[in-house]
Each structure stands twice: as C-alpha cells, then as structure tokens.
C-alpha positions as CSV (number, residue, x, y, z in Angstrom):
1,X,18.4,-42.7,5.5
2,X,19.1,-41.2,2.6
3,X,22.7,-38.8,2.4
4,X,21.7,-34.9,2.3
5,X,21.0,-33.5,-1.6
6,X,23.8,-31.9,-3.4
7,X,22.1,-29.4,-5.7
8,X,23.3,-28.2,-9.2
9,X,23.9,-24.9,-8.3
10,X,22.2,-23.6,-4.9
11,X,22.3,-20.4,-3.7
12,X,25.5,-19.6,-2.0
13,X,24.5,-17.1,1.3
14,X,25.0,-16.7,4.5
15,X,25.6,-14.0,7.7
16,X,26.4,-10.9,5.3
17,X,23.2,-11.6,3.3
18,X,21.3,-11.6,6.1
19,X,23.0,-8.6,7.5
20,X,22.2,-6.5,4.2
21,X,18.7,-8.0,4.1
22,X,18.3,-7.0,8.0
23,X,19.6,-3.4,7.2
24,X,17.7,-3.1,3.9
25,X,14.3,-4.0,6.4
26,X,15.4,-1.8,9.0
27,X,15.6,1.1,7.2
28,X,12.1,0.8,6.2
29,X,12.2,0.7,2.4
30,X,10.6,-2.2,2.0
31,X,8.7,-1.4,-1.8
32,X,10.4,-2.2,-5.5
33,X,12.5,0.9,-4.9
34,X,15.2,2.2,-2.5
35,X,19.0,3.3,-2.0
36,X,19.6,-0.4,-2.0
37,X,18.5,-0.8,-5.7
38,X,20.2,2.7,-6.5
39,X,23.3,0.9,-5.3
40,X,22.9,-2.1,-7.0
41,X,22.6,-0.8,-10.4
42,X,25.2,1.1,-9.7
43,X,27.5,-1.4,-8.7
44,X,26.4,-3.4,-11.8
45,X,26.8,-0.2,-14.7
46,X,30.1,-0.7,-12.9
47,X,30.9,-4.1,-13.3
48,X,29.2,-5.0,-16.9
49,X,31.3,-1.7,-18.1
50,X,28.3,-0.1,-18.7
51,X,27.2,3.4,-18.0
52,X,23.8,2.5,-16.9
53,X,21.7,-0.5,-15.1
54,X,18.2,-1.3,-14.5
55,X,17.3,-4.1,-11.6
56,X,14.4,-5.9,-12.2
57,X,12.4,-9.1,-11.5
58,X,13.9,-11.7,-13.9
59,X,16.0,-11.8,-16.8
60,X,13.1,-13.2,-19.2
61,X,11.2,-9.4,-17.4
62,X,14.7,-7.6,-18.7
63,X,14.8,-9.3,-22.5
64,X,10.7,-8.8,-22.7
65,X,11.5,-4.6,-21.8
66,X,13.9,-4.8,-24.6
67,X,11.7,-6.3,-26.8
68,X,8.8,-3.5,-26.0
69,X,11.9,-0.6,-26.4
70,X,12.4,-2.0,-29.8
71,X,8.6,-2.6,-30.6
72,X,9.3,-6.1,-31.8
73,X,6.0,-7.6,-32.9
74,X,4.9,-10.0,-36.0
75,X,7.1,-8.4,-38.6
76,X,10.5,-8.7,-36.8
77,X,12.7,-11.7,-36.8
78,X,14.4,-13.4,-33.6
79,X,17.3,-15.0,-34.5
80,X,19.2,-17.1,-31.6
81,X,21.9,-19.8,-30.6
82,X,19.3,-22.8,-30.9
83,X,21.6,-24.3,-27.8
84,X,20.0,-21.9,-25.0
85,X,16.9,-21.9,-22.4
86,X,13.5,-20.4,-24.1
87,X,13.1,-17.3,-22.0
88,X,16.1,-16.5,-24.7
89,X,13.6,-16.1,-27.3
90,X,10.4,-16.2,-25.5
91,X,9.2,-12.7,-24.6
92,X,9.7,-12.0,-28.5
93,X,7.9,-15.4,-29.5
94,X,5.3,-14.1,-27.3
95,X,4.5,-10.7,-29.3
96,X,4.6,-13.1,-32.2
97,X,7.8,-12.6,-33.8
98,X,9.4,-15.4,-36.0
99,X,12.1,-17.4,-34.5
100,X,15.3,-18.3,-36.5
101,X,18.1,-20.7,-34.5
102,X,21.7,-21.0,-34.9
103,X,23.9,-24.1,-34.2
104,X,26.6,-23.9,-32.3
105,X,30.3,-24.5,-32.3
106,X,32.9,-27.3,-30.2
107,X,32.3,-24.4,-27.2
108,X,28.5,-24.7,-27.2
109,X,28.2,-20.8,-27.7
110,X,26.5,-20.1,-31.3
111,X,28.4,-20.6,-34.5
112,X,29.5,-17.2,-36.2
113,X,30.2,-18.2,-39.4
114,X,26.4,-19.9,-39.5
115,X,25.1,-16.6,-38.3
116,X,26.2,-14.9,-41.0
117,X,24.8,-17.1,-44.0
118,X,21.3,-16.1,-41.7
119,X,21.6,-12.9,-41.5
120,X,22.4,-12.7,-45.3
121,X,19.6,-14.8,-46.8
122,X,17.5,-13.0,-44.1
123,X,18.6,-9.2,-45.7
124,X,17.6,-10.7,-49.2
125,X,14.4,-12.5,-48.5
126,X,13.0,-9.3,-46.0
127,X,14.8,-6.1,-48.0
128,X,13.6,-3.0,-47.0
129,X,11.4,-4.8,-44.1
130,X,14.7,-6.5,-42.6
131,X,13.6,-5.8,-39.1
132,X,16.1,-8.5,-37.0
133,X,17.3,-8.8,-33.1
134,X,20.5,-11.4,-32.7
135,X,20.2,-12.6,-29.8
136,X,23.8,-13.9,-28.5
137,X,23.5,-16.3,-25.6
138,X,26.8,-16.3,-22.7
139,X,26.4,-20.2,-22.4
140,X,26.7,-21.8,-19.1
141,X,29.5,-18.6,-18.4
142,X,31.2,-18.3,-21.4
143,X,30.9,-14.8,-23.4
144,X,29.9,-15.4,-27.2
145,X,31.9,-13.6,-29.9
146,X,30.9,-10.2,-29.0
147,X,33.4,-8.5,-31.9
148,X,32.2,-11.1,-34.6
149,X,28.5,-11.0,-34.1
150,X,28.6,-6.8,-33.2
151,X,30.4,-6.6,-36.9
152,X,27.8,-8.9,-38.6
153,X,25.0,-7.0,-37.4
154,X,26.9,-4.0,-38.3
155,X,27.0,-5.3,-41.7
156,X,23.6,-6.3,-42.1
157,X,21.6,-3.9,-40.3
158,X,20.6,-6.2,-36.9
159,X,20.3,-5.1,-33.4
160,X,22.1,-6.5,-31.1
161,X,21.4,-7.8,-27.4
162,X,23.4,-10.3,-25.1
163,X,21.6,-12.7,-22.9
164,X,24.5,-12.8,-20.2
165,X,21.7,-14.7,-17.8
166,X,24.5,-17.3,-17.1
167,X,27.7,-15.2,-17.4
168,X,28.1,-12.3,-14.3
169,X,32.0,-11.8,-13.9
170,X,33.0,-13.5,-17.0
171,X,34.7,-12.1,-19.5
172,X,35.9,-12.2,-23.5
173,X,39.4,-10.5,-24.2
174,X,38.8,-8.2,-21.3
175,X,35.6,-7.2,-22.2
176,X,32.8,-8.0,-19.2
177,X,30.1,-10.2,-19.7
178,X,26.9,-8.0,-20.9
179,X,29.2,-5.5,-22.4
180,X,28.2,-5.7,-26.3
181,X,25.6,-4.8,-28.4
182,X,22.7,-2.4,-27.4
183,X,21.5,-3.9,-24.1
184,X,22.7,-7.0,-22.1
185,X,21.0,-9.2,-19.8
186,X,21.9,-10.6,-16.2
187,X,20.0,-13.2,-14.2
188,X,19.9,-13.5,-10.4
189,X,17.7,-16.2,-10.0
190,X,18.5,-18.8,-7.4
191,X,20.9,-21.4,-9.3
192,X,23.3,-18.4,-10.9
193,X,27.0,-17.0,-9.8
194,X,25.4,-14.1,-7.8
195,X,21.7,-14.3,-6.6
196,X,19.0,-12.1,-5.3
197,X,16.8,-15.3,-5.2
198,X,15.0,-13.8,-7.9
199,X,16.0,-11.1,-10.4
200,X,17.5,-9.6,-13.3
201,X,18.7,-6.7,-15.0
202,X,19.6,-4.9,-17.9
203,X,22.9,-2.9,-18.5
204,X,23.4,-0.9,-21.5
205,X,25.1,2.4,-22.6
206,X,22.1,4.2,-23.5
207,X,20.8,6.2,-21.0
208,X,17.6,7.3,-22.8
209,X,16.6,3.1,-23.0
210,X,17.5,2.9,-19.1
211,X,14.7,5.5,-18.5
212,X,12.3,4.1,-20.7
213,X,12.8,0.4,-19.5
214,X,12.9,1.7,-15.9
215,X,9.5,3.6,-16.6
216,X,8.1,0.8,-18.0
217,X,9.0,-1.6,-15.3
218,X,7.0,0.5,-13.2
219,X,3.9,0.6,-14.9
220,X,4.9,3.3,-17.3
221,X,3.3,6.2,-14.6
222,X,3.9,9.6,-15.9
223,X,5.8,12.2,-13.3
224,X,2.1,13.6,-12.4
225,X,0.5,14.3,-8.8
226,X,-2.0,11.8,-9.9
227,X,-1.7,8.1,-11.5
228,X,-1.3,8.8,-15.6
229,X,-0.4,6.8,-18.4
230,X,0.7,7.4,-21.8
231,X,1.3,3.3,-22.4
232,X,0.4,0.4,-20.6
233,X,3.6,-0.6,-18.7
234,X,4.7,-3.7,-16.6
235,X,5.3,-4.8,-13.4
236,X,8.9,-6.0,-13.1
237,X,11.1,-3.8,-10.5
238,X,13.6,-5.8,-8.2
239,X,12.5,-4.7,-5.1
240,X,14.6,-2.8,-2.1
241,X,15.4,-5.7,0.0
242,X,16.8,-8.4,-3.1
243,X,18.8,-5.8,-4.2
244,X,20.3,-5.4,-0.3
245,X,21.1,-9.9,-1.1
246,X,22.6,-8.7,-4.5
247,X,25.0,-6.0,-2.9
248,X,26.3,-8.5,-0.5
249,X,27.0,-10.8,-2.9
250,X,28.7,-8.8,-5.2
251,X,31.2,-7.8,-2.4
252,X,32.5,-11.3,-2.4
253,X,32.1,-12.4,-6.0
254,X,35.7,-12.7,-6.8
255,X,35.8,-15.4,-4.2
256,X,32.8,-17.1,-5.8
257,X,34.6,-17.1,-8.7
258,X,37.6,-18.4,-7.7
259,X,36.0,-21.3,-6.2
260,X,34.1,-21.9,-9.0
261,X,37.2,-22.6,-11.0
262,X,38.4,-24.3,-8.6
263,X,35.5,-26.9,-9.1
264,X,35.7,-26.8,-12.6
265,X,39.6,-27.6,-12.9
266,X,39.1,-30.3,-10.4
267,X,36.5,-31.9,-12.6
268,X,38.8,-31.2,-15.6
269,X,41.3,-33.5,-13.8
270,X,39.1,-36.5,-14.1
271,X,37.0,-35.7,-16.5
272,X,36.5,-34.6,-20.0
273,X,35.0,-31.2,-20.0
274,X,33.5,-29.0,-22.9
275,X,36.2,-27.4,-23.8
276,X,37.9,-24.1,-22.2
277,X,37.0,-20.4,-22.7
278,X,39.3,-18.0,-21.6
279,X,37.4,-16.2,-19.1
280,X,34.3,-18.2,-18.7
281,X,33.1,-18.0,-15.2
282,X,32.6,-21.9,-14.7
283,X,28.6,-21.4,-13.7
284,X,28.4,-24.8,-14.4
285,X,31.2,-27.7,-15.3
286,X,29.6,-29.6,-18.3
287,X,31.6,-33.3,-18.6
288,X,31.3,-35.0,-22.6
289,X,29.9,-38.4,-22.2
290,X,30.5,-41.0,-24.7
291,X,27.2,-41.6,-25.8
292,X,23.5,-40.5,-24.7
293,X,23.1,-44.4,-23.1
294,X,26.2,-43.2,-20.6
295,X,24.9,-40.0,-20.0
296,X,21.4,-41.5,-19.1
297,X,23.2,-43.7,-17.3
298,X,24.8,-41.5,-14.9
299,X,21.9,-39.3,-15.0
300,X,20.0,-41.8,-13.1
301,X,22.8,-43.2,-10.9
302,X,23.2,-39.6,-10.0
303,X,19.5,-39.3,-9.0
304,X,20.2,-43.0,-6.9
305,X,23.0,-41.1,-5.2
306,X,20.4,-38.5,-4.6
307,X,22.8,-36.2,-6.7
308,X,21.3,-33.2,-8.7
309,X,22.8,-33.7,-12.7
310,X,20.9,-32.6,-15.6
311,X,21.4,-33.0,-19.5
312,X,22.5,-30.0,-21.6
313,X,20.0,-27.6,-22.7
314,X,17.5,-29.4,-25.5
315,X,18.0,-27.7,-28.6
316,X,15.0,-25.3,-28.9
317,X,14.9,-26.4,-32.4
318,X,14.3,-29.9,-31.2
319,X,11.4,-28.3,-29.1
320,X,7.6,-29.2,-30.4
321,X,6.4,-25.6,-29.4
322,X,9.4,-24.2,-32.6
323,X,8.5,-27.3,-34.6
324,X,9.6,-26.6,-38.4
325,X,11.4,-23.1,-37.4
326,X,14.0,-21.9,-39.4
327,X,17.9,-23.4,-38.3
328,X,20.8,-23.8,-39.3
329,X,23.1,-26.4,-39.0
330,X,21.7,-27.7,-36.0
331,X,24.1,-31.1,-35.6
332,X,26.7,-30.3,-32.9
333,X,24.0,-28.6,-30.6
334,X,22.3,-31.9,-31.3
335,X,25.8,-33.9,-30.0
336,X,26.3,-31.9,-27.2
337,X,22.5,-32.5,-26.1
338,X,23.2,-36.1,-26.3
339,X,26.7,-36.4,-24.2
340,X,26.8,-33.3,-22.2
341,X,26.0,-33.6,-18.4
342,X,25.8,-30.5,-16.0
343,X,27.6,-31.5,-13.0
344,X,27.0,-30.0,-9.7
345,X,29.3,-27.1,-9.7
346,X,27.9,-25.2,-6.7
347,X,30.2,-22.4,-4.7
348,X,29.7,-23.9,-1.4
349,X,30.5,-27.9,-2.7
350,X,32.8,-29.5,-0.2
351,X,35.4,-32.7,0.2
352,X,32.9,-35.1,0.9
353,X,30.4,-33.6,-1.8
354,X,33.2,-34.0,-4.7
355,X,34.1,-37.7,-2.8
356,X,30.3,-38.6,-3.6
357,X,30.4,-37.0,-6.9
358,X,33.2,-39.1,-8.0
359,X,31.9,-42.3,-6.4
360,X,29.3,-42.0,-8.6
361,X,31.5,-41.3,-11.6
C-alpha cells in the first residue's frame, strides 16, 4: 500500500476552524454577508495597512472588480510579470484588453528596469490614448518592488494594482503585502498561507472603490425597497461562514508563518533555493535544478513517492492562448521554468514527511 500523499500546500485547519465555522452557523447568518465578514475585512484593512477591505469569492472575482472600477475594455493595455498564473491577467484578457509581459529578475518577481522600457515605448506608441494597468505579481510570497514600479507608473501615467494572491503576511521594507498601488489582491483558496477554502479580497485606501466593488459584488442592487439596478453587477461575496475559517486563521498566522520558514530554511540547508527576499512569506520553497532533464526527473520520482511537486509557473508568454503577445526579455523566466521545482512546503509537514522528501532528493 501506497504511503499517505503529501500535498504542495494543503489547507492547514483544525478544532478552532471548526469552532468559528460552528459559531458562524449557529448564529444563523448563514448568506454572503454577516458580522463574520465585517470582521474579516476588518481584520484584513488591518493587516494589508490598508484603510478598507472587501471579502469576496476568489482573487481572479477581486482583479475582475478592479478591472470593471477602471472600465478596462479593448483600448486599455495589461501589462504583467510574464512569470505568474493567468487569473493575473485574465479577467482583463477577458473584456479584451491587450496583454503585454515582463521578464523577470534572479528573484522570479518582474524585472523593473524591463518595465520601464514598456511603459515608455507604450506612452509613445498610445499618446494621448495611453490607457495602461501594471499589474505587479508577489511571487510565490515575495513582495515585488512596490517603490520602483509605484514611481514608474507615476512617471508614465499607469495605474497600479498588486496581485498579492500568493503573499498574505509578507512584507517589503516594512511595508505589507497588498499595500501599494491603488488596489491589492489576496487569495484564500485552499493551497495559500491562510485559507477560507475558497476566497479573496481586495484591500485598498480608497474608500469610494470599496463601495463600488462591494456593490458590485452583490449584484450592483440599488439601496431601494424593491430589486433595482443601475448596472449589471456580479456575484462574488465571500460568504458569512468562510469568513468565520478566515478569522480563525488569521489569529494564528504568525505561527503559520514561522513554520513556514522553518520549512524553507530547512530546505535551504540541503538544497539550492531561489534566492532570498527579505520578508517573503515562504508560501512555497522553489529548489534550482540543474537542468529541465533533473527537474523532470524528480518531478516524476516525486509522483513514484506519491509526493506532490510541480514545475514553476509556465511563462504566460510561452502559453498558445498569448501566442505572439508583446514581451520583453523573456529568457530568465524561461530558465527558471526549466529548473525550478515547487517543493511541498505545507504548514502542517512533519519529520517523517521532510525524511520522505529527502529520500527522494
């Protein structure tokens, strides 16, 4: 028989999620809205540094509200790490917007000086219909250049938003996670630091695109006695009783962080990791193989071991669906594709899951 799986990055829960669920079920608000959800917005405005925070259903719902607040459509321009997941980009690929993809640097986190050739040729090419959203991307937990992207779009004219999906409780010279820009992005889906099993929010200092995303996550309903609409809205609230899970987790994330880097600095001792980034939160340990054979290589001894590993994200330039899309540079997201290996870096991983691990190894 084969030995029990050891997943990338399960959910980490137990008796005090299942308390706050119980309680949250109990106390009969059991629609997308409640004290719990009041609470857990609050409690992340809090944490992101923010002064406002809207739950919702998924991180990809959050970045598609933000791309309906700034009426992104065919004349506006994406431009994103190419080294990220798609939901980074697809909401606004989706209300057909062009799609232009940065390579990264050594950190895998996108590549600022590269970013600001794009943005430049961009302002001459578009003039007065410049229209752009930079899209910065907190890779596997560790913050982009907030200061050095915030002043290019300064410069240029570009909005700013931070897909922070991976990074809750990380930081970047003490700034949280989230906290740059006009809007950031969290993710609570199942495999991330904190989860709600499913959800996501925004956090943002603008209280006036709070309420609208929060309207519009709800249908867009006006305040009427009757059901009335001024736009057609969406459904994408985090509902009462995942917000009650995301509470509880919260109250012990600076353990789940500390064992996180625990994990990672273990693997560090035997392995060679990307490299560090002062106040990453280690959602996942990413080891450099070699070559691509290695890396395939362990990726199917891994999956003999009935270990959960998984390649790096694929270059979304390298993707058919954004086949001849704009990028630049493009060769070291291409390397770390080709060597990097996402180890299982779970909270809950124990002595005899790292002892498997490095069998394997």
């Amino acid at each position: 028989m084969n030995a029990e799986r050891i997943f990338l990055s399960p959910p980490f829960a137990g008796d005090a999620e299942r308390r706050a669920v119980m309680a949250a079920f109990d106390s009969k608000y059991l629609a997308p809205t409640g004290p719990m959800v009041d609470e857990f917005e609050r409690r992340l405005a809090a944490l992101s540094g923010r002064r406002h925070a809207v739950a919702l259903s998924s991180a990809t719902a959050a970045i598609d509200l933000l791309m309906a607040e700034f009426g992104v459509d065919c004349s506006w321009t994406i431009v994103a790490p190419t080294l990220t997941f798609i939901a980074t980009v697809g909401p606004a690929f989706h209300r057909g917007a062009r799609t232009v993809f940065i390579d990264c640097d050594e950190t895998g986190n996108m590549d600022v000086t590269l970013l600001g050739e794009a943005l430049a040729e961009l302002k001459r090419e578009l003039a007065g219909a410049f229209k752009v959203v930079v899209v910065g991307v907190d890779l596997y937990g560790r913050c982009c250049d907030y200061e050095a992207i915030e002043e290019l779009c300064r410069r240029f004219g570009a909005l700013f938003v931070v897909d922070a999906a991976e990074a809750l409780g990380a930081t970047r010279n003490g700034r949280p996670a989230g906290s740059a820009g006009v809007a950031g992005v969290y993710s609570f889906n199942g495999n991330k630091i904190i989860t709600t099993s499913g959800g996501g929010a925004i956090v943002t200092d603008d209280g006036a695109l709070a309420a609208r995303a929060r309207k519009r996550s709800q249908q867009s309903r006006e305040p009427r006695p009757w059901y009335e609409h001024r736009e057609v809205g969406y459904n994408y609230r985090l509902s009462n009783l995942l917000a009650a899970m995301g509470i509880a987790q919260l109250d012990r994330l600076d353990w789940i962080l500390a064992r996180r880097r625990e994990h990672a600095d273990r693997y560090r001792q035997r392995l060679r990791l990307l490299p560090k980034v002062e106040g990453e939160n280690h959602w996942l340990s990413i080891a450099l193989c070699a070559s691509r054979r290695e890396r395939d290589e362990l990726l199917e001894r891994f999956a003999r071991a009935n270990i959960e590993a998984r390649a790096v994200w694929k270059p979304l330039h390298l993707q058919p669906v954004f086949n001849g899309a704009r990028t630049y540079g493009g060769k070291v997201a291409e390397r770390l594709f080709r060597r990097g290996l996402c180890l299982p870096s779970g909270t809950g991983l124990s002595e005899n899951d790292f002892q498997r691990i490095f069998k394997v190894v």
